[in-house]
C-alpha positions in Angstrom: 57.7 156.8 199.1 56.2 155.3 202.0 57.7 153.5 204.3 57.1 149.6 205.0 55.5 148.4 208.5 57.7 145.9 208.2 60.9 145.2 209.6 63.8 143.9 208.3 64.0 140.9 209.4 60.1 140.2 208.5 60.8 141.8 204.9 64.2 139.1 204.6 62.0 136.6 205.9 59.5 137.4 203.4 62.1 137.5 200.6 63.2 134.3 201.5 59.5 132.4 201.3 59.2 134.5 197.6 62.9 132.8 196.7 61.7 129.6 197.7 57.8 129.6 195.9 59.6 130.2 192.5 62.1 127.8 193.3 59.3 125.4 194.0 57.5 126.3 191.0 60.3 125.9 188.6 60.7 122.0 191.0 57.0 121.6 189.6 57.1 122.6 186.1 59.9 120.7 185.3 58.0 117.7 186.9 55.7 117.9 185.0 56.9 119.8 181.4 59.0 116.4 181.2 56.6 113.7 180.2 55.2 116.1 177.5 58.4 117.3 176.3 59.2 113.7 176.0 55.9 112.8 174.6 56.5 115.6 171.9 60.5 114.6 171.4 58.8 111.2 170.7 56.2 112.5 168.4 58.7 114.6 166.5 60.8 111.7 165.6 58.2 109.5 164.2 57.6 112.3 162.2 60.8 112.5 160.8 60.9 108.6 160.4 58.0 108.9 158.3 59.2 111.5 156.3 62.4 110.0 155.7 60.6 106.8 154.4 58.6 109.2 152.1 61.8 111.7 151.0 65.4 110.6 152.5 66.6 114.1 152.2 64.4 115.9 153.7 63.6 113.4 156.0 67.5 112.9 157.3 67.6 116.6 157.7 64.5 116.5 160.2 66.4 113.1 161.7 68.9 115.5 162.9 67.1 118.1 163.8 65.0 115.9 166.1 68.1 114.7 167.3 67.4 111.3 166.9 71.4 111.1 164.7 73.8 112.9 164.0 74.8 114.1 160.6 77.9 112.0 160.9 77.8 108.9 157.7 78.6 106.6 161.1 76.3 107.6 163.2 73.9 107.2 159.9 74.8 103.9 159.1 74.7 102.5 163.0 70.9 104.2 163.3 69.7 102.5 160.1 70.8 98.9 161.4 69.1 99.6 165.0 66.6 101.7 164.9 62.9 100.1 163.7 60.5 102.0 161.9 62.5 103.0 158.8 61.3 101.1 155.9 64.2 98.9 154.3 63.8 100.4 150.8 64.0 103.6 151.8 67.7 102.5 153.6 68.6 100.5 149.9 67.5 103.9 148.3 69.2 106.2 150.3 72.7 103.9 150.0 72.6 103.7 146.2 72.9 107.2 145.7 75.7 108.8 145.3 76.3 111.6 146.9 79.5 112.3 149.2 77.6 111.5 152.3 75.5 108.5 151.3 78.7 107.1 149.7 80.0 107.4 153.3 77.2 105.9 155.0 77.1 103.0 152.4 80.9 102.9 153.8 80.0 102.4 157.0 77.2 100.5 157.2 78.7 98.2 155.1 82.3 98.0 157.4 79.8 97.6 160.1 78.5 93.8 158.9 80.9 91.5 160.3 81.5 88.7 156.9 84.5 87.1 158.0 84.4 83.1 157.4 81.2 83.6 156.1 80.5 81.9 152.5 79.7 84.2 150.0 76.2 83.2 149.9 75.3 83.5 153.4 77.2 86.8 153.5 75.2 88.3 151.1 72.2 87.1 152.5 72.6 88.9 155.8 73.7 91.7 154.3 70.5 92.2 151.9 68.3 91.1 155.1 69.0 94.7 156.4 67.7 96.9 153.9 66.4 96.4 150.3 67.9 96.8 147.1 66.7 99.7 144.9 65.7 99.1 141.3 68.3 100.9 139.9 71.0 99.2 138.3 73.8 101.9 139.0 72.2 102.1 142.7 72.9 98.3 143.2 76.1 98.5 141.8 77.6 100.9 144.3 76.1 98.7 146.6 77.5 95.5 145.6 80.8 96.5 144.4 81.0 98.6 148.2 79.9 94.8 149.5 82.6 93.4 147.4 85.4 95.1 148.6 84.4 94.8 152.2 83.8 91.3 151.7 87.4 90.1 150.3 89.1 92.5 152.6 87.6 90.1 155.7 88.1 86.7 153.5 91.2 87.1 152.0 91.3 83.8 151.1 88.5 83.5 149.0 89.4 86.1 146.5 91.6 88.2 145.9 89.8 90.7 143.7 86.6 92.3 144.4 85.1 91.6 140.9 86.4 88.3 141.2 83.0 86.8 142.9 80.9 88.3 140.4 82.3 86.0 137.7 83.0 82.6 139.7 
């Protein structure tokens, strides 16, 4: 092996200005990975709002692998009343089905509209204003009857049975 013409000190020295290059490159790599890793997190999540206006399923499942919610029926519920770019009858379709988890995002979402003192009418009209209604007559009825309840449980004093404004 032969032996360096260095000394120590130069060969610490030298160590050290290696350490701080790659320490500087990471600085600038970062810098400048973050825009496109933000540009592509942004692309990524269109996608998946596309596809979940195409196909809920599949396009939930990309949802939260993009990150963009979590797979919680809250977290659900809260992105489809903020977030733009979902097309409302894709929301009314994904609600009206009945599976454990959009049965608890229909829970939610609904708990989340505040009806209290509002007449029936106007109460349903902002409620429908946030997604649309499928065509399916047992798809609207989970809907409505889940608007129901929530509905008399804030206005007591309007009715006193869910069905009951269905009939008035």
């Amino acid at each position: 092996m032969a032996s360096s013409s260095f000394s120590l000190a130069e060969n610490i020295c030298f160590q050290h200005l290696q350490d701080e290059l790659v320490k500087t490159n990471e600085r600038i790599d970062s810098i400048t990975a973050a825009p496109y890793s933000q540009n592509n997190k942004s692309k990524s999540q269109a996608l998946a709002k596309k596809k979940f206006n195409e196909n809920c399923r599949k396009g939930l499942k990309q949802l939260v692998e993009t990150g963009l919610v979590r797979a919680s029926g809250a977290d659900i519920a809260r992105f489809f009343l903020i977030s733009d770019g979902i097309k409302k009858s894709a929301i009314g379709d994904f609600l009206g089905e009945k599976d454990e988890l959009n049965l608890e995002v229909l829970q939610h979402f609904v708990c989340l509209q505040t009806l209290r003192s509002l007449p029936l009418v106007q109460a349903m009209r902002d409620f429908l204003l946030r997604f649309r209604l499928p065509g399916e007559a047992q798809k609207i009825d989970r809907i409505m009857e889940c608007f129901a309840r929530h509905y008399c449980s804030q206005n007591s004093e309007v009715f006193d049975h869910p069905g009951l404004q269905f009939h008035k």
